[in-house]
N, C-alpha and C positions, 0 to 999 in steps of 0.2 A: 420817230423823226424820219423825214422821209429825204432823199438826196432829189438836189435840182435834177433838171429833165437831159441838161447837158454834161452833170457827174456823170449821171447813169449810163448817157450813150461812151464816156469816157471808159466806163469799169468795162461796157460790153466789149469797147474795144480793143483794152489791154488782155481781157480775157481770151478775146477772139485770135489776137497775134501770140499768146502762150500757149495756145493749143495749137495754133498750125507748127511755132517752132518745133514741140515736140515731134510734133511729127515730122520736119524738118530733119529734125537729128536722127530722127529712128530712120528718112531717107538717105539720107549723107551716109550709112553703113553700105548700101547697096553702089551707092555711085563710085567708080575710079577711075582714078588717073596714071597712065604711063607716062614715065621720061625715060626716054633714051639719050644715054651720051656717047661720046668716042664713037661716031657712025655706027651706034647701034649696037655695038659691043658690050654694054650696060644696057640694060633695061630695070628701071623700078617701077614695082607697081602698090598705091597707096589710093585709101578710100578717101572717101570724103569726108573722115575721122581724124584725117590725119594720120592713119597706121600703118605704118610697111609691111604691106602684104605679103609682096616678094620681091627680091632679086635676080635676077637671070644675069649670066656672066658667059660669051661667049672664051670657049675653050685654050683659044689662042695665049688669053691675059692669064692663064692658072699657072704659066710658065714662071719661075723662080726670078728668073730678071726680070718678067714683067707688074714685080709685085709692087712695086713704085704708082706704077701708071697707073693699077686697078685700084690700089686703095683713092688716089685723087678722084680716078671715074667713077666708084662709088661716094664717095663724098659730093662731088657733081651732081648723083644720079639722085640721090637722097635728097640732095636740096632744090633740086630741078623740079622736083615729082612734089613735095613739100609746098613748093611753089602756087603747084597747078592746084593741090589739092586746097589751098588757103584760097586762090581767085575762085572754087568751084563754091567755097563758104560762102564768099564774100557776096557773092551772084545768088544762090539761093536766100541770104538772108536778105538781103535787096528785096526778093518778092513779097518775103512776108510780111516786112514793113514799108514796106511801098516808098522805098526810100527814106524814112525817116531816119534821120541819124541815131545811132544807138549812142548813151555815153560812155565814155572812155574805157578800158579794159571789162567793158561786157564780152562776157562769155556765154555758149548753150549753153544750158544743161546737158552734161555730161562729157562735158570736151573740160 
């Protein structure tokens, strides 16, 4: 049995958008994003995984009173950079599907 002419172009084309995602994902390792907070003083850095690469902490905040301040600007830094990392998602999956809305709690593969 054979599928209509516009199933087939359908399968070609979920197939076509499953295989650019992967590749999408296996991109999104190479890509990052910095947030800096506190002028600078935090820096995060996280892929387009979503994984916290690193932290940079200037020397200043390692001071014993300033452990208040650092853990907030880390918490800041984390969700700042988190931030950038999910709109750099959002933008790449945008391409692959040409705008087509995904449904609700769809995930890549492998996030």
């Amino acid at each position: 049995m054979t599928l209509p002419k516009e199933l087939q172009r359908l399968f070609k084309e979920v197939q076509r958008i499953q295989k650019k995602m992967e590749e999408t994902t296996k991109e999104l390792e190479e890509k990052i994003v910095t947030a800096q907070v506190g002028g600078g003083m935090v820096r995060v850095t996280v892929n387009g995984r979503q994984e916290v690469l690193s932290i940079e902490i200037e020397e200043e905040l390692l001071k014993p009173e300033e452990r208040e301040m650092l853990q907030d600007l880390l918490v800041a830094g984390v969700n700042e950079a988190l931030k950038k990392a999910k709109a750099l998602l959002e933008e790449e999956l945008a391409k692959v599907t040409g705008g087509l809305a995904l449904p609700p709690g769809f995930k890549l593969p492998g996030f």
